[in-house]
C-alpha positions as CSV (number, residue, x, y, z in Angstrom):
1,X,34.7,-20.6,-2.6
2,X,33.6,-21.5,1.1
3,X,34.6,-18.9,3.5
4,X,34.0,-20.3,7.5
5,X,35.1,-17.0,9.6
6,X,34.6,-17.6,13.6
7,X,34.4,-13.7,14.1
8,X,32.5,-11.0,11.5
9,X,32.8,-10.9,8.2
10,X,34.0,-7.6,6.8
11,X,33.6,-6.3,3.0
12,X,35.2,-3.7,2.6
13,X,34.6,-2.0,-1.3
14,X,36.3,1.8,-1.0
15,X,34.7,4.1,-4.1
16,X,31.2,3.9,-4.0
17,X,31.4,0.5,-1.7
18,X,29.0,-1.4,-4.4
19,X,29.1,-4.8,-4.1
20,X,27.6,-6.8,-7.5
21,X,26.1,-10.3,-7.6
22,X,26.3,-12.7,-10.8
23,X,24.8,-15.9,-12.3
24,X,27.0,-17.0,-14.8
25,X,28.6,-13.9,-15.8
26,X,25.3,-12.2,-15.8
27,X,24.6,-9.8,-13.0
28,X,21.3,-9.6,-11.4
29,X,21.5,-7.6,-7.6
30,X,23.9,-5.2,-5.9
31,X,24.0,-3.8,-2.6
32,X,25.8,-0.4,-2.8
33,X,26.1,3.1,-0.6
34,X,23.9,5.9,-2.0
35,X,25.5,9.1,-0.1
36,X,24.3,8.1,3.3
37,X,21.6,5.2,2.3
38,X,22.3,1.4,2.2
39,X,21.1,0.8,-1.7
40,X,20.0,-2.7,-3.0
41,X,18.8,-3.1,-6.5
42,X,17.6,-6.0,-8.5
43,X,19.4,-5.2,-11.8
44,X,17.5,-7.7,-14.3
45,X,14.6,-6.0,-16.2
46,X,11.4,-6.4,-14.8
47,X,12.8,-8.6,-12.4
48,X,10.8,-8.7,-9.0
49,X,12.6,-8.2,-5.6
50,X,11.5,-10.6,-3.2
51,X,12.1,-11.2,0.9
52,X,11.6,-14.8,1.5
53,X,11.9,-16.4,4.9
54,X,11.4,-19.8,6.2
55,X,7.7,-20.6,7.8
56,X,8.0,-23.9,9.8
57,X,10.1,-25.9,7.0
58,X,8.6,-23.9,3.5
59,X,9.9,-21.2,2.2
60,X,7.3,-18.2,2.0
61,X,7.6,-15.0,0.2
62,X,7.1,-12.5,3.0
63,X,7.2,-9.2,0.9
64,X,7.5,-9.2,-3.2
65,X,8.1,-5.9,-5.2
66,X,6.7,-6.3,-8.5
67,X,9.3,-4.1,-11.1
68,X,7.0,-4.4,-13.9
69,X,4.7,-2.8,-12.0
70,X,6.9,0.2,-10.8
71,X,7.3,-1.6,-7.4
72,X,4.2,-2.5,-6.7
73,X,4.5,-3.7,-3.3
74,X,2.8,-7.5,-2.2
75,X,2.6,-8.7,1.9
76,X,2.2,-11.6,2.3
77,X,0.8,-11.9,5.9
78,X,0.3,-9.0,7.8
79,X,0.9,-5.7,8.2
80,X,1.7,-3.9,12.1
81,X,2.7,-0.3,12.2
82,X,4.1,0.9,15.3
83,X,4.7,4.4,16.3
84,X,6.9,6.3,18.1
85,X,6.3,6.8,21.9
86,X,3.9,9.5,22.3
87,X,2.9,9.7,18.2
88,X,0.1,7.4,16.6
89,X,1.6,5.8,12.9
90,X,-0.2,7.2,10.0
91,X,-0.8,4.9,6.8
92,X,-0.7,7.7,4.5
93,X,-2.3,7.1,0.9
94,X,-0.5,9.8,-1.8
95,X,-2.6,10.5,-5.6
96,X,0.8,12.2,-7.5
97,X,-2.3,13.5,-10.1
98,X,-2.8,17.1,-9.4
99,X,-6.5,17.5,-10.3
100,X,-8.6,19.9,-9.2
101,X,-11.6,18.2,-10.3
102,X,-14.3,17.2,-8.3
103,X,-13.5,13.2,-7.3
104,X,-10.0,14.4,-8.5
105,X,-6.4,12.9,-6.6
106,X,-8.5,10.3,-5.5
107,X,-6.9,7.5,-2.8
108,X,-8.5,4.1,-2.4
109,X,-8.9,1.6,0.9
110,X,-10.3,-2.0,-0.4
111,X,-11.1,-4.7,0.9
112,X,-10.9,-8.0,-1.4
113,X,-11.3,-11.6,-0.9
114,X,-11.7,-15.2,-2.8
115,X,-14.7,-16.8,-3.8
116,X,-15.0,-21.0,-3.2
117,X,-13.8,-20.9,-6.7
118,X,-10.8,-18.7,-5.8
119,X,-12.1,-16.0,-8.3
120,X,-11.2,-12.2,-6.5
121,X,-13.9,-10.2,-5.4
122,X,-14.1,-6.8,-4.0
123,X,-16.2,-6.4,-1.3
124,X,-15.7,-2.8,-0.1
125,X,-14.0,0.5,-1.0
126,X,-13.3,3.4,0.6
127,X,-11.9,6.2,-1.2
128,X,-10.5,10.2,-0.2
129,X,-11.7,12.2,-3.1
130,X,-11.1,16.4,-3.8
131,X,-14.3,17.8,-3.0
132,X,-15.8,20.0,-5.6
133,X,-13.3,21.9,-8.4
134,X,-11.2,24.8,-7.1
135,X,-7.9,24.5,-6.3
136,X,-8.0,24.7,-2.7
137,X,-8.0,21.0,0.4
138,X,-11.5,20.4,0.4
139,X,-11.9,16.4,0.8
140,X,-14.4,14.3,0.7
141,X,-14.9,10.4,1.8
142,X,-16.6,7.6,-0.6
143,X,-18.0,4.4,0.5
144,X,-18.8,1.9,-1.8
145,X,-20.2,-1.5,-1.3
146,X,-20.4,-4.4,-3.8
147,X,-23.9,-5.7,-4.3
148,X,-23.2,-8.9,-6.3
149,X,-22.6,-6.7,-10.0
150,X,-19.4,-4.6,-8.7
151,X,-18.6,-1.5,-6.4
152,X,-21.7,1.0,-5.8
153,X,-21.1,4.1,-4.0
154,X,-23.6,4.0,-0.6
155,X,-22.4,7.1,1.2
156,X,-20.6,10.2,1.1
157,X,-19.2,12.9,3.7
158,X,-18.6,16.1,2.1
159,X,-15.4,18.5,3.2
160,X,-18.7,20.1,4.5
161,X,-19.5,17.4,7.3
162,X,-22.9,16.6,5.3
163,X,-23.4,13.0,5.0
164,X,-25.3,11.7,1.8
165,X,-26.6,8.1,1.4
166,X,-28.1,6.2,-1.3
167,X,-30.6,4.3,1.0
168,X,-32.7,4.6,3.8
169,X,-31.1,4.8,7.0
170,X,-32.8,2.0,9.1
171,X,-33.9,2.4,12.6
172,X,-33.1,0.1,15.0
173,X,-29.4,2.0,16.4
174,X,-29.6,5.4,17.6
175,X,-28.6,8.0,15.3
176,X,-27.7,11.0,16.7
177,X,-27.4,14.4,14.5
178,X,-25.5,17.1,15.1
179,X,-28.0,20.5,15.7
180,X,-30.5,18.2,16.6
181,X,-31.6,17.4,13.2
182,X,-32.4,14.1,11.7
């Protein structure tokens, strides 16, 4: 079936407007209304849902959501947020864990690379940890370097504004402390 239409193309599904797409009898997207949202689904198991585009004359997959993985979300290049006059964007990490513990509903930063040999590596980490155990917003900040065996924690801000290292802090930059201490 080749449609050639010199003006739009209108599809017009009444019910709930879902339109299904098939490979040999088997279906495996749809694009449907969900109350007032625009709804596509990958319907095959497991099956990832990709955005590909066209880079110069390959095609590149530009954003991949991993279903096995519950959606797990892949960019290809990168990322810009831009917000709204007058706002900043946030890029808002969420732990759905609700522990109180101390180190508890912990959110992670990292920053990975390659080796020559195209082995991963993590380089850095920074993670937003609950600070201490009540159940109360204390937060604290974890950073963590990798020093050739895997991530080491280096330093810590407490919800308390106390800043803890696991090294020397070397002169050479000034250091200014709040209260005159230091």
């Amino acid at each position: 079936l080749l449609l050639d239409i010199g003006g739009n193309l209108q599809i017009d599904a009444d019910d709930n407007g879902e339109i299904r797409f098939l490979d040999g009898g088997t279906q495996f997207a749809t694009i449907k209304k969900d109350g007032n949202n625009a709804l596509f689904q990958s319907i095959v198991a497991d099956g990832d849902f990709q955005i590909q585009g066209i880079d110069g004359s390959s095609f590149v997959t530009a954003a991949s959501f991993d279903m096995s993985e519950g959606g797990a979300a892949t960019f290809r290049g990168n990322m810009t947020m831009n917000g709204v006059a007058g706002t900043s964007p946030i890029f808002e990490l969420i732990n759905n864990d609700n522990e109180d513990t101390d180190t508890g509903r912990e959110s992670s930063l990292r920053f990975s690379g390659h080796r020559s040999g195209g082995e991963d590596v993590i380089n850095t980490q920074i993670s937003g940890h609950h600070d201490g155990s009540a159940d109360d917003d204390d937060g604290q900040l974890l950073f963590y370097t990798n020093n050739g065996s895997g991530l080491n924690q280096v330093m810590s801000i407490s919800s308390t504004g106390r800043l803890t290292t696991t090294a020397d802090i070397v002169p050479g930059a000034d250091v200014i402390m709040a209260n005159g201490r230091g």
